[in-house]
C-alpha positions as CSV (number, residue, x, y, z in Angstrom):
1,X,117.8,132.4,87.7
2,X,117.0,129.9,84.8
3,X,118.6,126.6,85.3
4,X,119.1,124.9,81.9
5,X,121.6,121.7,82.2
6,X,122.6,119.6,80.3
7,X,124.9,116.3,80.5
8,X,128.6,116.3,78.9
9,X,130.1,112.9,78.5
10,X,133.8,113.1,76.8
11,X,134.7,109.7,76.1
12,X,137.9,108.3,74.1
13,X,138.3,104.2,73.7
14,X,135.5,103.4,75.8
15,X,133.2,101.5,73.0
16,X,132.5,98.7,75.7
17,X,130.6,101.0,78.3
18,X,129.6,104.7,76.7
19,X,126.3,103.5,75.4
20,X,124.9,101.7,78.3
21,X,126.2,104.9,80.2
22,X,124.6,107.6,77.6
23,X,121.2,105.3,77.7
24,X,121.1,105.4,81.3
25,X,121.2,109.2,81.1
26,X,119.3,109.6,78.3
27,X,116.7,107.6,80.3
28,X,116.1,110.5,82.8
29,X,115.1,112.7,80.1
30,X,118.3,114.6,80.6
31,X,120.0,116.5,77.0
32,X,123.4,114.7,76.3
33,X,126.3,116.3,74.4
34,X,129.0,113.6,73.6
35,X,132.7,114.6,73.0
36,X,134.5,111.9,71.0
37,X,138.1,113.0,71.8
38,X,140.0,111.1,68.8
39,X,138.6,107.7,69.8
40,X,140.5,105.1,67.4
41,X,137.5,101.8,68.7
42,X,134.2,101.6,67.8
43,X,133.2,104.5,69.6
44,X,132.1,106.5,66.8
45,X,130.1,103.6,65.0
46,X,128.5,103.4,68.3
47,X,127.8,107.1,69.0
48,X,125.9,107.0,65.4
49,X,123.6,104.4,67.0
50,X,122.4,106.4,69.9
51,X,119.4,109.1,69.1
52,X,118.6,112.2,70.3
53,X,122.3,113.5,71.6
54,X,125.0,116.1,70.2
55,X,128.2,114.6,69.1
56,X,131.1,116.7,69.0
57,X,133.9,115.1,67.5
58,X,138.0,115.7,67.5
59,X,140.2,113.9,64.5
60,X,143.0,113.5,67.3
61,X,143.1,113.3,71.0
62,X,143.6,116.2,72.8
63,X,143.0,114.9,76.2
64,X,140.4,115.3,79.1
65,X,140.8,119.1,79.8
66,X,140.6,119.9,75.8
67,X,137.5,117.6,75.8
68,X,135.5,119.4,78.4
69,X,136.4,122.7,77.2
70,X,134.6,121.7,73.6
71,X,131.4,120.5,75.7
72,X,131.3,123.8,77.4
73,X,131.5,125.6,74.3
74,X,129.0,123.3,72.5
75,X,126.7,123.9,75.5
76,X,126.8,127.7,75.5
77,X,126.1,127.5,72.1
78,X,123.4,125.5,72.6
79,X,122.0,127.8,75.1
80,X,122.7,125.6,78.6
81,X,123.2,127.0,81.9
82,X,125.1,124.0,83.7
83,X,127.2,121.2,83.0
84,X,127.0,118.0,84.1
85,X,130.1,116.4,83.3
86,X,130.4,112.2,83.5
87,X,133.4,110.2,82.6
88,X,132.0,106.9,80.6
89,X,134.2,104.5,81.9
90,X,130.8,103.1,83.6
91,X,132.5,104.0,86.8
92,X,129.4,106.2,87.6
93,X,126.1,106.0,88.5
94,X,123.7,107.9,86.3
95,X,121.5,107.6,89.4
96,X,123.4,110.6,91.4
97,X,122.6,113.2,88.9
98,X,119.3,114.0,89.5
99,X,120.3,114.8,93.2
100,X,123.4,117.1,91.6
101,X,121.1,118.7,90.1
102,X,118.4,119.7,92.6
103,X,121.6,120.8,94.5
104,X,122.6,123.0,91.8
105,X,119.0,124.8,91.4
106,X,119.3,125.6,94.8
107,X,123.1,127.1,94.9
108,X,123.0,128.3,90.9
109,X,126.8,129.7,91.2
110,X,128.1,126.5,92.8
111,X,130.6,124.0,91.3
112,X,129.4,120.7,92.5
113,X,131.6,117.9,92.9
114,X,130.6,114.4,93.5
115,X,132.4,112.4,96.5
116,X,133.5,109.2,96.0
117,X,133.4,106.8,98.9
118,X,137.0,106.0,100.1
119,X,136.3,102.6,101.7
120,X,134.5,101.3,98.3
121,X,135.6,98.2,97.6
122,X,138.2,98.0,94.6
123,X,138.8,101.9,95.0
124,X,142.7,101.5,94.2
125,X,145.0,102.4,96.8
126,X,147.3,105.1,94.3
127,X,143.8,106.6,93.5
128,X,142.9,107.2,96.7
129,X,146.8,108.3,97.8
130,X,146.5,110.5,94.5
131,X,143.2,111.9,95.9
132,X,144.2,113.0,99.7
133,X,147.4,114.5,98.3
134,X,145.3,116.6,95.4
135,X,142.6,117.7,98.3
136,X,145.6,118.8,100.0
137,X,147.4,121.0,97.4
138,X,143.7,122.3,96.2
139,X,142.9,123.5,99.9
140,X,147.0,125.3,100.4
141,X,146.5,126.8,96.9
142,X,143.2,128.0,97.4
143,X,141.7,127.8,100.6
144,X,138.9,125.7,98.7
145,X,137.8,122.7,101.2
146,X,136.7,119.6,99.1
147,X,136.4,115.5,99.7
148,X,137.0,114.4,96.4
149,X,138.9,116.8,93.8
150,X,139.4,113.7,91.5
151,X,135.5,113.2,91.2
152,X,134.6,113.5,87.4
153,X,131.1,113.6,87.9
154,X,130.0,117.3,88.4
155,X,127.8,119.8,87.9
156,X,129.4,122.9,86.7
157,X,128.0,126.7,86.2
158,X,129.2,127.9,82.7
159,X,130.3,131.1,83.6
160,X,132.8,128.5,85.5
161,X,134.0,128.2,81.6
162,X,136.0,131.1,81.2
163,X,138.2,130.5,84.4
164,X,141.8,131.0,82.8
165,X,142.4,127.2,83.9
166,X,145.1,125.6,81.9
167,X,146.3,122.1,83.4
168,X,146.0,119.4,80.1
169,X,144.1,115.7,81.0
170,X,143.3,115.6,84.1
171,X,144.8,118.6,85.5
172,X,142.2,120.4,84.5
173,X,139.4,119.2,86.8
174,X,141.9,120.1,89.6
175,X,142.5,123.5,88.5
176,X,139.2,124.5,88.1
177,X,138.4,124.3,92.0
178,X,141.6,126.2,92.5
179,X,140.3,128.4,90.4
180,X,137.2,128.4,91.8
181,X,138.3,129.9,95.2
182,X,140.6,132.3,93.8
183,X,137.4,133.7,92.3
184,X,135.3,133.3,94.9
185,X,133.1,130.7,93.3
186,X,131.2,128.1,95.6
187,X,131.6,124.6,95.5
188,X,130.2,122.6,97.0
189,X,130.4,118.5,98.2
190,X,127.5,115.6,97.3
191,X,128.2,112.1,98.0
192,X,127.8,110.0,94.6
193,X,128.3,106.0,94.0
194,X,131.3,104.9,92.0
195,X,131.8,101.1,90.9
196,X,135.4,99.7,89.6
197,X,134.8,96.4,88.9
198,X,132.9,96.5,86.1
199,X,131.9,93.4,83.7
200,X,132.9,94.6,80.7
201,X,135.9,95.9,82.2
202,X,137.4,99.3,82.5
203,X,139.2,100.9,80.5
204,X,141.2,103.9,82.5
205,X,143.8,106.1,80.5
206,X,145.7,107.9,83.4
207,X,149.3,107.6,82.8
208,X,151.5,107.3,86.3
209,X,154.0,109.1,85.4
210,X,153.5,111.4,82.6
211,X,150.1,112.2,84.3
212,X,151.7,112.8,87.7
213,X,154.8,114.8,86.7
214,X,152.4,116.8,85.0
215,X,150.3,117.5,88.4
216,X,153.5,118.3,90.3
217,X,154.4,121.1,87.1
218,X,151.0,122.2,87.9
219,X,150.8,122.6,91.7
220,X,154.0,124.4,91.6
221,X,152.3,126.7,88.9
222,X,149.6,127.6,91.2
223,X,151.3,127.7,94.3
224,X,153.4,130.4,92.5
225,X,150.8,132.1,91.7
226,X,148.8,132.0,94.5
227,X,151.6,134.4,96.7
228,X,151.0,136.9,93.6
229,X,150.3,140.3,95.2
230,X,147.8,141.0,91.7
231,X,144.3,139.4,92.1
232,X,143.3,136.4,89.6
233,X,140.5,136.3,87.6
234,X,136.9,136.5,89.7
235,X,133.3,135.7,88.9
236,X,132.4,136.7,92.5
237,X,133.3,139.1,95.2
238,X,135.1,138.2,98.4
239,X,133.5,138.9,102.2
240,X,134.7,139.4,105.2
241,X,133.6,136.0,105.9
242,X,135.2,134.6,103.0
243,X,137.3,131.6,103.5
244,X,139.2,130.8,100.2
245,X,140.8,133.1,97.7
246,X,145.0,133.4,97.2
247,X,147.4,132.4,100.0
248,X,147.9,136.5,99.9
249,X,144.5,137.3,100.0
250,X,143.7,135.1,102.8
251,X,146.9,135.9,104.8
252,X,145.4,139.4,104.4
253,X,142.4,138.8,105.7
254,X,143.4,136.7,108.5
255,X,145.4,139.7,109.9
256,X,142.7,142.6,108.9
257,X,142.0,144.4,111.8
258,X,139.4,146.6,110.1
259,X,137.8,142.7,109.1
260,X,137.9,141.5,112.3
261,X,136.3,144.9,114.1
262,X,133.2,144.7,110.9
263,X,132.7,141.9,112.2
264,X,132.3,142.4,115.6
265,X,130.2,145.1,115.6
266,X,128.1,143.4,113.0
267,X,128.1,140.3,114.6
268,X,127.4,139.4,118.2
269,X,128.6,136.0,118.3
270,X,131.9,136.9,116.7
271,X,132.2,139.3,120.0
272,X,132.7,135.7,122.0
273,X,135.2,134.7,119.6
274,X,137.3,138.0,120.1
275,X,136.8,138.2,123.8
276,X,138.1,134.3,123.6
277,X,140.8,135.1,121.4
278,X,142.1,137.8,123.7
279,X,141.5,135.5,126.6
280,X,143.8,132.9,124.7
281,X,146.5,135.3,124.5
282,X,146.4,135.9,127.8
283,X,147.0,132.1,129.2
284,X,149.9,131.9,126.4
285,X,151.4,135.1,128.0
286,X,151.3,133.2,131.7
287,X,152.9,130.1,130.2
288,X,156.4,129.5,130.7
289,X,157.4,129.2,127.1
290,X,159.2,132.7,126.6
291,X,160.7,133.2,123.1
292,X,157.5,131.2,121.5
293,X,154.3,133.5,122.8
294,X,154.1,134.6,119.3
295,X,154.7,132.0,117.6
296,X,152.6,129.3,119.2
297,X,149.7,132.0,119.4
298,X,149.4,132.0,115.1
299,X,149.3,128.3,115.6
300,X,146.6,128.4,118.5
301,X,144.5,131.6,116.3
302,X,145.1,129.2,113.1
303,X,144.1,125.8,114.6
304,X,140.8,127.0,116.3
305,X,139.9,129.8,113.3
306,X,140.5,133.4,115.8
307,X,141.8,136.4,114.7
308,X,145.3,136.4,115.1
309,X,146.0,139.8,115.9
310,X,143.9,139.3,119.4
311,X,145.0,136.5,120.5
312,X,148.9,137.7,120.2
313,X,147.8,140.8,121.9
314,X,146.7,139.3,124.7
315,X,150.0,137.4,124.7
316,X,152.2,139.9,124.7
317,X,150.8,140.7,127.9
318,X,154.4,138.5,128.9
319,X,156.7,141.3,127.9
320,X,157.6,144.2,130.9
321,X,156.9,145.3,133.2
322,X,153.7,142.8,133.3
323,X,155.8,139.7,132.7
324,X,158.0,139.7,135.2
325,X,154.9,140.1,137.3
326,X,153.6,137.3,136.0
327,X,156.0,135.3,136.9
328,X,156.5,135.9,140.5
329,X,152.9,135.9,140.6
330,X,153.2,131.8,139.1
331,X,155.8,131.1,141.3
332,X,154.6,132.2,144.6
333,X,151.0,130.7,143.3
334,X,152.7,127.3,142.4
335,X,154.3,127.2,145.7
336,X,151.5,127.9,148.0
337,X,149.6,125.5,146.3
338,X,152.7,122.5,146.2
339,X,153.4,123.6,150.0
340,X,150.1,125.1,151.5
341,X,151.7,128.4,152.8
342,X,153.2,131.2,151.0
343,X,156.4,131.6,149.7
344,X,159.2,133.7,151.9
345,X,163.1,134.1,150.6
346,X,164.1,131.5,152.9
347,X,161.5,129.0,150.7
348,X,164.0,130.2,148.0
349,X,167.4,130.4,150.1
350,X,170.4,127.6,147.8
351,X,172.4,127.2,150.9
352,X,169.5,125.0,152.1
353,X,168.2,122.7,149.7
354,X,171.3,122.9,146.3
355,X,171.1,124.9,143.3
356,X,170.1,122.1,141.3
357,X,166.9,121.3,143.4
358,X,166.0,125.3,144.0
359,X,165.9,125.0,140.4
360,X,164.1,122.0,139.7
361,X,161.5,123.4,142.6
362,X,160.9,126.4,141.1
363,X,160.7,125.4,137.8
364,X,157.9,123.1,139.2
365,X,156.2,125.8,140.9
366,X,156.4,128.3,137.7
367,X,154.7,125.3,135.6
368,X,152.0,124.6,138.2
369,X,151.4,128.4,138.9
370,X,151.7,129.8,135.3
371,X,148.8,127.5,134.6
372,X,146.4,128.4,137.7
373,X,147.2,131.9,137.0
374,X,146.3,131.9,133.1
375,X,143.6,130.2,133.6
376,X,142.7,132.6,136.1
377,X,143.4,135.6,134.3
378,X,142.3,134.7,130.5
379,X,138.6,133.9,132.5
380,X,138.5,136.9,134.2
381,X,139.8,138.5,130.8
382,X,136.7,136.9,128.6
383,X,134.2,137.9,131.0
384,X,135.7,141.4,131.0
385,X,136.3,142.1,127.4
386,X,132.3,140.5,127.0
387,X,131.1,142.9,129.2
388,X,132.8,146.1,127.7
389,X,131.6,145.0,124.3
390,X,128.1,144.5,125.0
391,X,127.7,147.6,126.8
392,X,129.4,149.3,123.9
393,X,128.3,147.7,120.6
394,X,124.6,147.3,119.2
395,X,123.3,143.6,120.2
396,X,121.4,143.3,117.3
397,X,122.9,142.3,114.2
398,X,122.8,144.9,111.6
């Protein structure tokens, strides 16, 4: 695949640092499309200074997300595969986007977003706040896993470009990786440097409030649309180890049994998994915690990535005639192993020893028991269910 970027710097009011920032990117012989987004300074009279980059100019300003989306446009025009985008505050280092780049050649159809690190010194506390809540929502929304969703300095793939995303300022750069995973498009992490105290000082144009009301209007918009049953926009096509997509798609993959047997039979180590998830069930089903089997299993299947449908078979192993069983089996195992001989009715007999303490005793001995016994059983389970699928799938992948 040709791999033609170039470097997109929007700037608006940032005449003290966007021509030491264009000349340090200029000096690593990369193209340079400038967005002057309404700047009122001496931007302009600066921009007309610099040689051998594209200005694209608007009379007003229309914010970040407007800006970006008139560099893309510029750069298609101009024939470009990529984008690297760098805000020209100074707070970047021209340095990183060599190494974005290599990464990009090698993953074409990946966004690539540059990590900021959090423990930089003078990395304000709101920003970073700001950025552990946006990773958050951009994860929930999308399934999309990413350090930094604030980063500005990125390397996007044009086709990227026509993603229906529709956030204003800065919303924009958030949307996009929701986007992203709703259609299935990599992205991808690189570590970058970032600098806040500049000399010249820096000149930031986020507004608190306006700027986060705006990102609350937003998340709401796309957790809304993320429970949609229709499927958004995509650029590419969804496996069956696919990881990000709608909260609907995902909640329907998560439960696919027809996924989760592909992948067995295609897979031998995601035989282990199963045989581990039904073994899972199976302790849950000898713990006493009756009324939350089910429940605490999506949490387990969730927490260590299983298929859910396994592990809360295996659980309802609790319900009768086996649970009762199961019981007993806890509470004559518990005792035995509290009292070193087995239990009789007279172990079990109120006149002797109260109500209360027969009921504190066997509640003891259930506890103690139910866990030997899972144990016991979700082992013997894992080697079992390994055994029958090994004699009974191919183990070669296919």
């Amino acid at each position: 695949m040709i791999h033609r970027p170039v470097i997109l710097a929007p700037t608006y009011n940032n005449a003290s640092t966007v021509a030491a920032v264009i000349r340090q990117v200029r000096g690593r012989n990369l193209p340079v499309i400038v967005i002057n987004d309404g700047s009122t300074d001496d931007t302009a009279t600066i921009l007309r200074t610099l040689t051998e980059i594209d200005v694209v100019t608007h009379l007003i300003n229309q914010g970040k997300a407007a800006a970006i989306q008139s560099g893309f446009l510029r750069a298609r025009q101009l024939g470009y595969t990529h984008v690297v985008t760098i805000d020209t505050d100074g707070q970047h280092d021209a340095g990183d986007i060599p190494a974005m780049i290599d990464l990009s050649q090698s993953h074409p159809a990946a966004l690539v977003v540059g990590t900021r690190d959090l423990a930089l010194v003078g990395y304000p506390l709101g920003n970073r706040i700001g950025r552990q809540v946006s990773n958050f929502f951009v994860k929930l929304h999308s399934g999309v896993v990413v350090s930094d969703s604030q980063c500005g300095l990125r390397v996007y793939p044009l086709a990227v470009a026509d993603l229906p995303a529709r956030a204003s300022r800065y919303g924009y750069e958030t949307e996009v990786l929701v986007r992203c995973g709703w259609a299935y498009v990599p992205v991808m992490d690189h570590p970058v440097r970032c600098e806040y105290e500049i000399d010249t000082g820096r000149v930031s144009h986020y507004r608190p409030w306006k700027d986060s009301l705006a990102a609350v209007g937003m998340h709401a918009r796309l957790l809304t649309r993320s429970h949609w049953p229709t499927h958004p926009m995509r650029i590419g096509q969804p496996s069956d180890t696919s990881t990000t997509g709608t909260i609907i798609e995902r909640l329907m993959r998560w439960f696919s049994p027809l996924r989760a047997w592909r992948l067995i039979r295609k897979h031998p180590g995601e035989r282990k998994r199963f045989a581990a998830a039904l073994s899972l069930g199976v302790l849950i089903a000898n713990l006493p915690i009756y009324g939350l089997q089910t429940f605490i299993s999506l949490i387990v299947a969730k927490r260590l990535r299983l298929h859910p449908l396994a592990v809360v078979a295996g659980s309802h192993l609790s319900t009768p005639p086996i649970g009762p069983i199961l019981i007993l089996a806890a509470i004559a195992t518990g005792h035995f192993l509290l009292h070193g001989q087995p239990a009789t009715l007279a172990s079990f007999d109120p006149g002797r020893i109260g109500y209360l303490e027969l009921l504190r005793q066997v509640a003891i001995e259930w506890i103690i028991g139910s866990i030997v016994c899972g144990v016991s059983l979700a082992a013997i389970t894992y080697l079992s269910v390994q055994m029958m699928l090994r004699f009974s799938l191919p183990t070669r992948e296919s």
